[in-house]
N, C-alpha and C positions, 0 to 999 in steps of 0.2 A: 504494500500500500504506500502512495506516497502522497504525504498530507503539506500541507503550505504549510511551514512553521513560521512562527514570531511576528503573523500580522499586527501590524497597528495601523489604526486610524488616522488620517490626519486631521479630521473633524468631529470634534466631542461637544453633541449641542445639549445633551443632557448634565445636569449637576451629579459630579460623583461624591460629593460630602455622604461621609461615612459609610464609603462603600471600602472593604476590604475581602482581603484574602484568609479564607481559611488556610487548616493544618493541612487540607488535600491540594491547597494550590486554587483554590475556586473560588468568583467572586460569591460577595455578598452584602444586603445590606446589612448593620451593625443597629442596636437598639430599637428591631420588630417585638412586637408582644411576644411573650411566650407560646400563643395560642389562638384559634380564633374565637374561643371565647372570651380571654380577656381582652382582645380587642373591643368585641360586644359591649363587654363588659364596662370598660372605659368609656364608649360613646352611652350606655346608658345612664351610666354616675354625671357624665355632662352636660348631656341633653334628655334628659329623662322624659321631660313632655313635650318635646318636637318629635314633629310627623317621621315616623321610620318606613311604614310601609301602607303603601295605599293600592287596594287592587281595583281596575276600575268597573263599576257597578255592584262592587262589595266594600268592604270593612278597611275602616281607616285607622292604624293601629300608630300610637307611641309609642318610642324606643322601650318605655318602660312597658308601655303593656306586650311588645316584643317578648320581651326578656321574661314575666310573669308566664304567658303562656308558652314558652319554648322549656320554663325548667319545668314544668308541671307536664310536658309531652315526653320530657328526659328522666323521671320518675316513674313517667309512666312504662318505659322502654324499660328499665330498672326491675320494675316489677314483674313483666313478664318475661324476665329471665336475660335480658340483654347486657354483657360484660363489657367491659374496656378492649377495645379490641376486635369485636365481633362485630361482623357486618350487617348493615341497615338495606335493604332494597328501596328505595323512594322513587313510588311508579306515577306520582301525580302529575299533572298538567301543571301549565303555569299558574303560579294564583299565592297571594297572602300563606296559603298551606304549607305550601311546598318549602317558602322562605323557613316558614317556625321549624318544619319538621328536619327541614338542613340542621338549624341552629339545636334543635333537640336535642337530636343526634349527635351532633359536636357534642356538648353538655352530658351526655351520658359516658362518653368517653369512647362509642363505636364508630365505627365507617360507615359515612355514606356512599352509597351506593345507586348513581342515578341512572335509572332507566328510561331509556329515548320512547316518549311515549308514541311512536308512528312504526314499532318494531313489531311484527306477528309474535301471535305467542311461542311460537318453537324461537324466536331471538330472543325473545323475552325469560323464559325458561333458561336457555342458556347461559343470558348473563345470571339471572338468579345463579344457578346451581354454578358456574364457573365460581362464582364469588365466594358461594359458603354462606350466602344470606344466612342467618337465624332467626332475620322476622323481614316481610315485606309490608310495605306500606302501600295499599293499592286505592284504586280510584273508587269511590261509595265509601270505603271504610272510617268510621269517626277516628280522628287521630288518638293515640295513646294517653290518657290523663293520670297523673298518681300525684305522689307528694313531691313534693319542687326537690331536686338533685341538683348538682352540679359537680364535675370530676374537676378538682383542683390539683392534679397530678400532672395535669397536659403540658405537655414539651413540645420543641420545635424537630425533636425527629419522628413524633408518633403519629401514626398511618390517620388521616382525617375523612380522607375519600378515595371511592375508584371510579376512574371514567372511564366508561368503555368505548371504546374505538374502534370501526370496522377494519380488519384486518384483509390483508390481501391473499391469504388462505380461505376464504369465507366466516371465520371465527372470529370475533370480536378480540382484541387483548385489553386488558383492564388496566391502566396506567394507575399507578401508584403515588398521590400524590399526601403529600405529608404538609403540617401546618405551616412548618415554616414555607416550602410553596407556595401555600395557598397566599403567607402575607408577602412574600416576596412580591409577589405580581401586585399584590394591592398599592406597594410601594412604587413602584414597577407605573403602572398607571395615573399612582398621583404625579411622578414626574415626568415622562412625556409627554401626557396628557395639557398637564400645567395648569392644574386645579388653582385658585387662587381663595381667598375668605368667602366669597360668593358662597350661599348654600348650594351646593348643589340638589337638582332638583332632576333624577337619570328616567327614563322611560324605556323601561324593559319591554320587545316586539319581537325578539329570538326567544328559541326555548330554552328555559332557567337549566338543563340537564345537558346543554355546552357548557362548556368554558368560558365563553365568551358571556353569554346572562348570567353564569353565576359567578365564575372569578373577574372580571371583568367591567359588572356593575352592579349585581345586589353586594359585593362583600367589599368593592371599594366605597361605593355610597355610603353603609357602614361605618365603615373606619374613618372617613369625612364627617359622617354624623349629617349627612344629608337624607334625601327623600325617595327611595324606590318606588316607583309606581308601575304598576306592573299590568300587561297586557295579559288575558286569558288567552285567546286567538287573537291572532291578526285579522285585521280587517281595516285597508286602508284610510275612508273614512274614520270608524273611530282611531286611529292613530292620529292623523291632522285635527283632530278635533280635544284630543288629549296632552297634545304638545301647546294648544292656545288656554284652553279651558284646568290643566293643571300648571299652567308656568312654567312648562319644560325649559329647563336651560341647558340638558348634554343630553343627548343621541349619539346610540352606540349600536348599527347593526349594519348589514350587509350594504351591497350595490342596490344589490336588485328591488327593496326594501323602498330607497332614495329615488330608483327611477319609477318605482309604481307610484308613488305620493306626488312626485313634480309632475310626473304625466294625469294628473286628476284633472278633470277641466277647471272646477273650482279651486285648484290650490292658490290662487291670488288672492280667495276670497280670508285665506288665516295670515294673521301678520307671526313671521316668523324671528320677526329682530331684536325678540328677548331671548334667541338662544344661542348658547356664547362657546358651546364647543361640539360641534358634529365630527367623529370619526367611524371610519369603515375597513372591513377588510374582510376577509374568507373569502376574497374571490375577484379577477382579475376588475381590475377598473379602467376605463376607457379615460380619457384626456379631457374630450366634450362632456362627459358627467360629471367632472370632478368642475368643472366651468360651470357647468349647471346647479349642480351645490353650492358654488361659489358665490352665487348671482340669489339662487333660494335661500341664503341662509346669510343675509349680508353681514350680520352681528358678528359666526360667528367663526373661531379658530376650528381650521381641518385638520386632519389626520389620518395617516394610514395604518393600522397595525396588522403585523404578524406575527404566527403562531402559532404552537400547536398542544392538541391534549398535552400530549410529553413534555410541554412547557409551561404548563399550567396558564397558558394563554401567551402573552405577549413578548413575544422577543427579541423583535426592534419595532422601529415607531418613523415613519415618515409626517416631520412635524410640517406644522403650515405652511413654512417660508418656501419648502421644496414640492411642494404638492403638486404644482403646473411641471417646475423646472426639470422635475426629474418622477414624474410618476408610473415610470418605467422598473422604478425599485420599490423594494417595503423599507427603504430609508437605514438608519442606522441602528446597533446593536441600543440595547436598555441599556441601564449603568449595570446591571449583574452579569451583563450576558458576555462571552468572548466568543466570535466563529472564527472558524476556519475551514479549508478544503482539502477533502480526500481524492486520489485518484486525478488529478488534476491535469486536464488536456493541453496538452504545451502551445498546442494554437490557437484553441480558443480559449485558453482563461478560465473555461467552465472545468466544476467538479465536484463532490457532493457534498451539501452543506452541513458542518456541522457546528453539533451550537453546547456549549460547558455554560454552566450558571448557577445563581442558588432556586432560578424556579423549575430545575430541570429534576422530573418527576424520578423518583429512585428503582423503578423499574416495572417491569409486566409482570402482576397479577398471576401466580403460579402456573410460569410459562418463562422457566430458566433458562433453557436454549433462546428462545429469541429476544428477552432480556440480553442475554450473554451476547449477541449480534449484534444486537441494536444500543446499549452501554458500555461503551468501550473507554477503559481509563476516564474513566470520567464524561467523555465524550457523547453527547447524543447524534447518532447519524441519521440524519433526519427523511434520509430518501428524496431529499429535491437537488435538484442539479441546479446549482449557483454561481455567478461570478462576484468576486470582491472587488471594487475599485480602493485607489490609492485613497479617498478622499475619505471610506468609510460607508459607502451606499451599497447595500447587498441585493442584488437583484437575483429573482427565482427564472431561471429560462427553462425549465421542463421540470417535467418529473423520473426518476426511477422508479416510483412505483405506480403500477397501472391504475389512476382514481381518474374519476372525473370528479372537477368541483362544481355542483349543481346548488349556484346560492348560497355559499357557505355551510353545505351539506356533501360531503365527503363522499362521493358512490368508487369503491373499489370495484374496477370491470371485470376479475376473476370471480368474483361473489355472486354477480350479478347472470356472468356465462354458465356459470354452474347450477343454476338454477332453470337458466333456459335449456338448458341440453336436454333436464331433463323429460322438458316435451317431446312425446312418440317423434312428432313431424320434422322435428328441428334434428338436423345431421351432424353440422357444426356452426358455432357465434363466434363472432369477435362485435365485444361490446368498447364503448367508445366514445367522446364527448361529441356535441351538435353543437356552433358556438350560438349563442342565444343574447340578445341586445338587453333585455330585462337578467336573466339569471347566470348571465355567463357562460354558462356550457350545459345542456340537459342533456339526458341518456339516452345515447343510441345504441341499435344492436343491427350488424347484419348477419342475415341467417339462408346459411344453404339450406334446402328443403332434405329431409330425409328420404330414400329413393321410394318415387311412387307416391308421394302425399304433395300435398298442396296445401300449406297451411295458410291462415286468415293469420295478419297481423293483431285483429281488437281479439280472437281467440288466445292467441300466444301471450299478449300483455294481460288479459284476464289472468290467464294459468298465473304467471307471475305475479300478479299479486297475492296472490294464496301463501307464496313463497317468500315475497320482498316485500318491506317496507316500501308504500308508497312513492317515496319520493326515490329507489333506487328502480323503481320498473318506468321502461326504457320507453319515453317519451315519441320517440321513431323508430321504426324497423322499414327495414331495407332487404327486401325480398333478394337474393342470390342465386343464378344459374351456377356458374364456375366454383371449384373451389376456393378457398380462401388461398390467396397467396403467402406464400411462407418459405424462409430461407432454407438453406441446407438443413440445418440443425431443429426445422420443424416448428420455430416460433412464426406465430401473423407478424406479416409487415403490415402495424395498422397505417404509417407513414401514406403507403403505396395505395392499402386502401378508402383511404379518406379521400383521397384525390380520383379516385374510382367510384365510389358509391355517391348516388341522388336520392337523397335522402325524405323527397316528395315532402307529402301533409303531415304535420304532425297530428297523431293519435289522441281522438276525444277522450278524458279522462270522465272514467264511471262514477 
């Protein structure tokens, strides 16, 4: 392997005050809470009766009544037999709920455990049983009540949550993310971001069970001692109508999110110049949208971040100043983070990015061999193919491993073939991104027919959903005579056939 040694920057636009070096050689920041619940804990002793969490067309709760009902659901956990250590399943949608029963959870001293609510039950099943759940929290079910707990043992190396992450095996791997993580990013955010005294006041529109809604803006909002306000489903209207009528002043969610609300025909009709920082990321951004946000949102400071589960969210940050200049990259490392490149092509500069830090998650989820791959010395190899420039801009130019990003929703295209194949009609897929002006890239599949059948495309993507999550079944199929091309050694040249397949109407969804 031959990895870039001894990069440095030449441009550091973030503050590195009190960022040091551990005993392993690794950044970090220095004076994080022990935990996130004494995080909690701190914004409740100082803003006890300011608004902590508001979901909208339900229940508007204070930090303190936060805090009341999360240690009476971490008692309740307690009681039905849940220990320090032992894993929480959290299958709810977005909502007030979901916030308390994260925070419970913390507070009893188990892992959470969030479940993608748009996963079938056999994914659903699996993360369960992968985990070692010993209680799930599912949807109908009244939350946990007992006597108010709290584990005051909590440290910054003990296990807080697992995110699971669709895997390019088909199998989910549970990234392992510990408290100090979780506050790392929180830190992580307030300085890129460049939060100032302003309350903040976040509008949660992604689902709380990313990284992104939950490290990202209920737990930095938190630690700000500002206002979550939190979306059940999206639904573009009420989003424009909850950024005017609750005082939104930060927006945190996708591209695709930003072009369906400015292409509303009414969106002139909400004044948007009380809000003072909009960023995005999970998924490629165009030039003219980032001008259009510029233009929508004239108050406020942009941003691009990137990230991944295994980084408990953010780990560089393209700040405003570069947003036009250069939004060809995801901008510069956070202050904990250092990358560098493996494998590195001598002509083109590309090579596979990798990123050391203190929010880099400690590993996968009793799945030691690909831990063992994927955390090397320290190193997360994060599977994208990157170039470093001298100045400090890390630009992602492919990937190594085969996903499409549909919206800030991760679709691995082995996952996805493996499921079509197993249709009688279908012979062989090669699944594949469609590039899409709203969502970036949606899922395609082309499929030779198995000999003698003739299959219906709305049949094929039917069977598929039986099998995939929603938003992983393949938006277009692309009917194939010929076999699939593929080199000597038997892999698709998707390259060869992207440029070969017409990919016609996209597919009505049921």
């Amino acid at each position: 392997m031959i990895v870039k040694q001894g990069y440095t920057p030449k441009i550091l636009p973030f503050s590195m005050d009190g960022v040091e070096r551990n005993e392993h050689g690794v950044l970090g920041y220095t004076g994080l809470p022990v935990s996130l619940v004494a995080m909690l804990k701190a914004t409740v002793d100082a803003k006890p009766d300011s608004e902590g969490l508001v979901e909208l067309g339900g229940e508007r709760l204070t930090y303190r009544e936060v805090w009341d009902r999360s240690v009476r659901i971490s008692g309740g956990l307690r009681a039905k037999g849940v220990k320090k250590g032992d894993r929480v399943a959290l299958r709810l949608g977005n909502g007030n709920e979901w916030a308390l029963a994260f925070f419970g959870i913390e507070m009893a001293g188990a892992v959470v455990v969030p479940v993608n609510t748009r996963f079938t039950q056999p994914e659903i099943d699996y993360v369960v049983n992968d985990s070692g759940a010993t209680f799930v929290i599912a949807p109908g079910d009244s939350l946990p009540d007992g006597e108010p707990y709290v584990d005051d043992s909590l440290g910054h190396q003990d296990l807080a949550a697992i995110f699971y992450t669709s895997g390019t095996t088909g199998f989910p791997k549970g990234a392992m993310t510990t408290h100090e993580n979780f506050l790392s990013n929180c830190e992580t955010c307030r300085r890129v971001i460049g939060y100032d005294d302003e309350e903040v006041r976040n509008l949660i529109s992604v689902p709380m069970f990313h990284v992104t809604g939950c490290n990202s803006q209920l737990l930095i909002t938190t630690m700000l001692g500002g206002t979550t306000v939190i979306m059940v489903a999206f639904e573009v209207q009420q989003f424009l109508r909850a950024v005017v009528d609750e005082r939104i002043n930060c927006l945190t969610t996708v591209p695709a999110i930003y072009w369906l609300a400015m292409n509303q025909p009414n969106f002139a009709d909400f004044d948007m110049s009380h809000v003072r920082w909009v960023t995005y990321g999970g998924a490629p951004t165009a030039p003219e949208v980032i001008g259009r946000i510029r233009a929508s949102f004239p108050n406020a400071r942009l941003g691009n971040g990137f990230g991944l589960t295994e980084t408990s969210s953010v780990s560089t940050f393209l700040p405003d100043e570069y947003c036009e200049t250069r939004p060809e990259t995801v901008g510069f490392t956070a202050p904990p983070v250092e990358v560098d490149l493996a494998d590195v092509d001598e002509n083109s500069g590309v090579g596979e990015l990798l990123i050391r830090g203190q929010n880099v998650v400690v590993g996968y989820w009793n799945k030691p061999e690909q831990s063992a791959e994927t955390f090397v010395d320290g190193w997360l190899h994060t599977g994208d193919l990157a170039r470093l420039d001298a100045d400090g801009f890390v630009q992602i130019v492919d990937r190594m491993k085969d996903m499409v990003n549909r919206g800030g929703e991760n679709v691995y295209c082995v996952e996805v073939e493996n499921a079509l194949v197993q249709h009688p009609d279908v012979f062989e897929v090669a699944v594949m991104g469609v590039p899409d002006a709203m969502m970036g890239e949606k899922v395609g599949a082309v499929i030779v027919a198995a000999p003698g059948s003739n299959p219906d495309p709305v049949v094929i993507a039917a069977f598929a959903r039986t099998l995939l999550a929603d938003f992983k079944v393949p938006q277009y199929i692309s009917l194939r005579a010929e076999p699939l091309p593929r080199n000597p050694g038997g892999k698709v040249l998707k390259p060869m056939l992207r440029k070969e397949t017409d990919w016609g109407q996209q597919l009505a969804r049921s």
